[in-house]
BALUM-449942 format. One record per residue (C-alpha): residue in one letter; x, y, z. Coordinates in steps of 0.2 Angstrom, whole numbers, plus 5000, padded with zeros to 4 digits. Each point is the difference from the previous one (the first is absolute). Example, Ala and Ser with C-alpha at 12.3 -4.5 7.8 and 13.67 -1.06 7.14 Angstrom:
residues 2
PT r    u    v    w
PT A 5062 4978 5039
PT S 5006 5017 4997
//
This chain:
residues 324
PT r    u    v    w
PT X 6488 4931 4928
PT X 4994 4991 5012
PT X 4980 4992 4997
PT X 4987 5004 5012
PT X 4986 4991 4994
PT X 4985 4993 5011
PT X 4989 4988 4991
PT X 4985 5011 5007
PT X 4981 4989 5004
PT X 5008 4989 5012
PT X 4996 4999 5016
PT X 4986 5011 5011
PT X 4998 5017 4996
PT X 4990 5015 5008
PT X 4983 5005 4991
PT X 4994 5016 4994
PT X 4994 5013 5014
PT X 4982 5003 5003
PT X 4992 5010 4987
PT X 5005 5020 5005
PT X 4992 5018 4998
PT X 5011 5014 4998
PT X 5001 5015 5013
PT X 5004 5012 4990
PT X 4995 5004 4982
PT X 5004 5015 4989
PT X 5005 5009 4982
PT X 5015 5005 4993
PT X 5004 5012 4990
PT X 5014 4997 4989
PT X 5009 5011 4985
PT X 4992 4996 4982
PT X 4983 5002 5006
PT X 4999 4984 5009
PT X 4990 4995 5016
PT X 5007 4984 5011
PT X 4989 4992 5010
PT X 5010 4994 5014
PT X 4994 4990 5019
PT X 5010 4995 5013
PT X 4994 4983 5012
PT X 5009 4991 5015
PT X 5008 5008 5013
PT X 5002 5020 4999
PT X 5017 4998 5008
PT X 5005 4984 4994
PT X 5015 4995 4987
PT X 4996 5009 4985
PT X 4998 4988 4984
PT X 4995 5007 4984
PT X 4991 4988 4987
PT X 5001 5002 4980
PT X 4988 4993 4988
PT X 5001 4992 4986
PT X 4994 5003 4982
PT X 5007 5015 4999
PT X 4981 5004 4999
PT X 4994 4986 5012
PT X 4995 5010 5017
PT X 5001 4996 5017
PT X 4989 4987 5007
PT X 4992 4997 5021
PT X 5009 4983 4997
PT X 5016 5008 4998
PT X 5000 5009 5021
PT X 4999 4980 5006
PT X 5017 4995 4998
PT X 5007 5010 5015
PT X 4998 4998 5019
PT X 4989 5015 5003
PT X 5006 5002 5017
PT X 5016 5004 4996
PT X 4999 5008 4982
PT X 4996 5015 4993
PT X 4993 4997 4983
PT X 5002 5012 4985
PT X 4991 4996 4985
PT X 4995 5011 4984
PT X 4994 4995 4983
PT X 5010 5009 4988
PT X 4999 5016 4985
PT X 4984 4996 4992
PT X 4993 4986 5007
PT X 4988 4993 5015
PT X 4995 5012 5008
PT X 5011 5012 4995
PT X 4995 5014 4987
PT X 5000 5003 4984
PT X 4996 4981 4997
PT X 5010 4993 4986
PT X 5009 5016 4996
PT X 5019 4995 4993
PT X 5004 5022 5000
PT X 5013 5002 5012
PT X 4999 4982 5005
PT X 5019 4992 4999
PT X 5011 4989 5013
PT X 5008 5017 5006
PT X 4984 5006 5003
PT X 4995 4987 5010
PT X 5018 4998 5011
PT X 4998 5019 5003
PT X 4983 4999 5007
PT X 5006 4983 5011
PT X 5012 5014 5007
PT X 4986 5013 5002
PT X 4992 4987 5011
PT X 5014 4997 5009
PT X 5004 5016 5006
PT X 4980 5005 5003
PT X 4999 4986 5013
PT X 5018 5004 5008
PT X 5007 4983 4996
PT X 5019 5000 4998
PT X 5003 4983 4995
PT X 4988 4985 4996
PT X 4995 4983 4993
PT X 4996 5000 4983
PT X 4989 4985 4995
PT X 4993 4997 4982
PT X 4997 4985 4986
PT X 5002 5001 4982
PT X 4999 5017 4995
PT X 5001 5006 5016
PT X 5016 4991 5003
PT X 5009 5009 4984
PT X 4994 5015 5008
PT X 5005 4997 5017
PT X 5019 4995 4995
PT X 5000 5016 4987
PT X 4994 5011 5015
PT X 5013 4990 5013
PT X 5013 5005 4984
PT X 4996 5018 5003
PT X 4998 4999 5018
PT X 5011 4989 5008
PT X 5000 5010 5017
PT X 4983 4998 5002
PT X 4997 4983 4996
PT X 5002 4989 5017
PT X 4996 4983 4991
PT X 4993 4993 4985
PT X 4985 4987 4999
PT X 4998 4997 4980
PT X 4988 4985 4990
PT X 4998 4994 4984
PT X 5016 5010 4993
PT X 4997 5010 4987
PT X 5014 5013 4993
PT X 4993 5009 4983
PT X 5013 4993 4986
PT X 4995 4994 4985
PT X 5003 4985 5002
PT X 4985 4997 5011
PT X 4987 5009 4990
PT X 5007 4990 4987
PT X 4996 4984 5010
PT X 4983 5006 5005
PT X 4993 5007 4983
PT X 5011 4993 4988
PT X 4995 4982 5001
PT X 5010 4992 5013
PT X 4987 5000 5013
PT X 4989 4997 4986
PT X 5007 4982 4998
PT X 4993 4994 5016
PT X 4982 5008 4998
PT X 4999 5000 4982
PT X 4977 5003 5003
PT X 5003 5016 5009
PT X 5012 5004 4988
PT X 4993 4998 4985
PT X 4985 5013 5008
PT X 5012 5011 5004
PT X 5011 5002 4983
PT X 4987 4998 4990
PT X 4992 5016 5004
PT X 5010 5008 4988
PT X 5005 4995 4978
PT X 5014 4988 4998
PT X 5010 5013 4994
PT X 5001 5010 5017
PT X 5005 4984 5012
PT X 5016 5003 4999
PT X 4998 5013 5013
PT X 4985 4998 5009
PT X 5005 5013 5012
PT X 5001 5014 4988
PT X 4984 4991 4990
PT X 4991 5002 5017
PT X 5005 5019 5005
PT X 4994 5005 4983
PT X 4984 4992 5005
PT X 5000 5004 5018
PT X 5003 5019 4997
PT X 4989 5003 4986
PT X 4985 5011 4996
PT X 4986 4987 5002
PT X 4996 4998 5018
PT X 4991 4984 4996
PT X 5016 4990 4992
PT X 5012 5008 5015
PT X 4988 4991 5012
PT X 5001 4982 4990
PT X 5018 4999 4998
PT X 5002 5005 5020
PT X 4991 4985 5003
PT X 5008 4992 4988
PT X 5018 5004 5008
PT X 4995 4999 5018
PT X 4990 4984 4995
PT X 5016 4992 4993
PT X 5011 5005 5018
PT X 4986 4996 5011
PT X 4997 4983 4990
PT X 5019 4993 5004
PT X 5002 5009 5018
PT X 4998 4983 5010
PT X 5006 4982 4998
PT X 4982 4993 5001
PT X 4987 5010 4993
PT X 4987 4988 5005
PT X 4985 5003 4987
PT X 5006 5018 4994
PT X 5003 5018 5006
PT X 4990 5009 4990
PT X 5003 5015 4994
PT X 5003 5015 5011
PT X 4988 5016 5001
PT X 4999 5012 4986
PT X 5007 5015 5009
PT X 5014 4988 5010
PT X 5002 4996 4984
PT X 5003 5016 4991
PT X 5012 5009 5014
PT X 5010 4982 5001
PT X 5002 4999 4980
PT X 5004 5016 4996
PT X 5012 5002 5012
PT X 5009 4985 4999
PT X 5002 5003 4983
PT X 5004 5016 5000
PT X 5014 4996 5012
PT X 5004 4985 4989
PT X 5003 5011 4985
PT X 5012 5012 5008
PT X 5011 4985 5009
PT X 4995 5005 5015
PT X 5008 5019 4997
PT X 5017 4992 5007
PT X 5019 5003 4993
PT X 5000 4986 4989
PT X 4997 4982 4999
PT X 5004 4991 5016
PT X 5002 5015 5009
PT X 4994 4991 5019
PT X 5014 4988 4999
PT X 5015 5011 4994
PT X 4995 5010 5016
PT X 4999 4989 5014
PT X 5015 5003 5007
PT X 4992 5018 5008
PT X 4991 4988 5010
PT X 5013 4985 5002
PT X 4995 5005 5021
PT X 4982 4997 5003
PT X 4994 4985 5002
PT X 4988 4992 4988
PT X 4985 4986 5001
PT X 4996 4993 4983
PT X 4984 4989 4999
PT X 4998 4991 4983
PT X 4987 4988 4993
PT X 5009 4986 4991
PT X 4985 5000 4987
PT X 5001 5016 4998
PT X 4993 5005 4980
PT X 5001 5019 5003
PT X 5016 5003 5006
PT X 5009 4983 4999
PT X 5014 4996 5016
PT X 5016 5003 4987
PT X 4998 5018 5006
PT X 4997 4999 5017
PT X 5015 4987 5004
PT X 5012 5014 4988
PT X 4996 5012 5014
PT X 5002 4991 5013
PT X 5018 4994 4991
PT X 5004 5021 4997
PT X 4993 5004 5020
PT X 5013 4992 5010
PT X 4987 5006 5016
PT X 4985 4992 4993
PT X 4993 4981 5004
PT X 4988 4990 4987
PT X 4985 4992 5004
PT X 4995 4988 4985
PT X 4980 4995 5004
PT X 5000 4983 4990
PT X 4982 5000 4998
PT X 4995 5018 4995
PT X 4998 5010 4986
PT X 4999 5019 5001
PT X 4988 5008 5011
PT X 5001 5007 5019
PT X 4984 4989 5002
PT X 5009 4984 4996
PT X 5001 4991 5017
PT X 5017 4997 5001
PT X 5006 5018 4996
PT X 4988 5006 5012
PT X 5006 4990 5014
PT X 5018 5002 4996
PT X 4998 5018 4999
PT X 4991 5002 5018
PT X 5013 4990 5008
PT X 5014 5011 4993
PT X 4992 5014 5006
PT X 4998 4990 5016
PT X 5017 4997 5002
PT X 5003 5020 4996
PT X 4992 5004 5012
PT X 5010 4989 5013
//
């Protein structure tokens, strides 16, 4: 195929929008006994975008409503089962991928959307091309960062060692919360951990995980991250993990890529930090090579997260340019 690859970070870009209230707020009420807390910001009749967290576990943030011309788009953003704002906190029962692309749908269809943007990083890019996969007539484009796809491969990467190899001090914290004997899968050594009885040993492995993620989410860590809030910490652990020990509840290993061709049509904006230790660039450019309507943007000097200056920018201008 033919590349289309921009070398993202060159040149001027547009900055994040003003800081943004939402105007209108409200609960969901979703099957299994979950309650989605869900807010709408921009304009009420704008182009409707919908925006995916990451984690699965992390939440939405008021950071995450400034990447859109507020003038012009109507801003759809929910944190998802079991976390944020969202209620129970934490709780993994009736808590799975298709959960979660059902209630995207449920949203969709309360608002009267037909078709809109779908915009999400990391986890919440997996998510948004697993929901495009199940809903291609309602996806008008995709806007996706930080590609990350649920195969085993890249759990491997991320807690088998490889990323390990280029922070070997966090590292060492974080597989040596559990006996040499069980480091041969730390993910399965942390759920036993993480969904245990003692409440006070779930809370210090969910810093423990979240404090290893958190610890390699940007290029330049300056003197430390820290580690993040006990009950951040707990909803983000146990549900990343829990999605981690069931592979994501898809059809088999490599189940995003076998699939693309059900959305071979809509186009696709893939931002990807060149440093990036969580979910490395191998998988975002064998996306963009299966997506013959996507085009790459490789930040050079970026790691992982949405806050890292030059996948912020690059992600406002191509909502810029979408919006033209």
């Amino acid at each position: 195929m033919k590349e289309n690859i921009n070398q993202g970070g060159a040149g001027p870009r547009s900055g994040l929008y003003p800081p943004l209230e939402p105007f209108q707020q409200r609960m969901f009420d979703m099957p299994g006994g979950h309650r989605v807390y869900v807010e709408q910001c921009g304009h009420p009749e704008g182009e409707p975008v919908v925006v995916l967290h990451g984690g699965p576990g992390g939440g939405c943030s008021p950071g995450m409503r400034r990447f859109f011309d507020p003038a012009h788009y109507r801003v759809i953003l929910f944190d998802q089962r079991g976390c944020g704002r969202s209620t129970p906190n934490a709780a993994v029962e009736n808590n799975t991928t298709w959960d979660l692309v059902a209630d995207i749908e449920r949203i969709r269809a309360e608002f009267g959307i037909e078709r809109w943007t779908v915009f999400g990083g990391s986890w919440g890019a997996c998510l948004a091309l697993i929901y495009a996969q199940t809903h291609p007539d309602r996806v008008k484009a995709l806007v996706l960062r930080g590609v990350f796809t649920m195969t085993q491969g890249e759990l491997d990467w991320f807690y088998g060692g490889g990323a390990g190899g280029f922070w070997p001090e966090p590292w060492i914290s974080f597989s040596h919360m559990v006996p040499r004997e069980e480091r041969a899968d730390l993910i399965a050594a942390y759920h036993k951990r993480l969904f245990g009885k003692d409440a006070n040993e779930q809370a210090r492995f969910a810093r423990a995980w979240a404090g290893w993620e958190s610890a390699l989410a940007v290029l330049d860590p300056g003197e430390g991250r820290g580690y993040p809030s006990g009950a951040y910490a707990l909803a983000f652990a146990r549900l990343e993990n829990h999605y981690f020990v069931n592979g994501g509840f898809l059809d088999g290993d490599g189940y995003i890529l076998r699939n693309m061709g059900r959305i071979a049509h809509v186009p696709g904006h893939i931002v990807q930090g060149r440093y990036d230790m969580i979910c490395p660039p191998h998988t975002a450019y064998a996306l963009h090579r299966a997506w013959p309507g996507s085009t790459l943007r490789m930040i050079q000097t970026a790691g992982h997260a949405l806050s890292e200056p030059g996948i912020s920018s690059e992600l406002v201008g191509i909502m810029d340019t979408l919006r033209a």
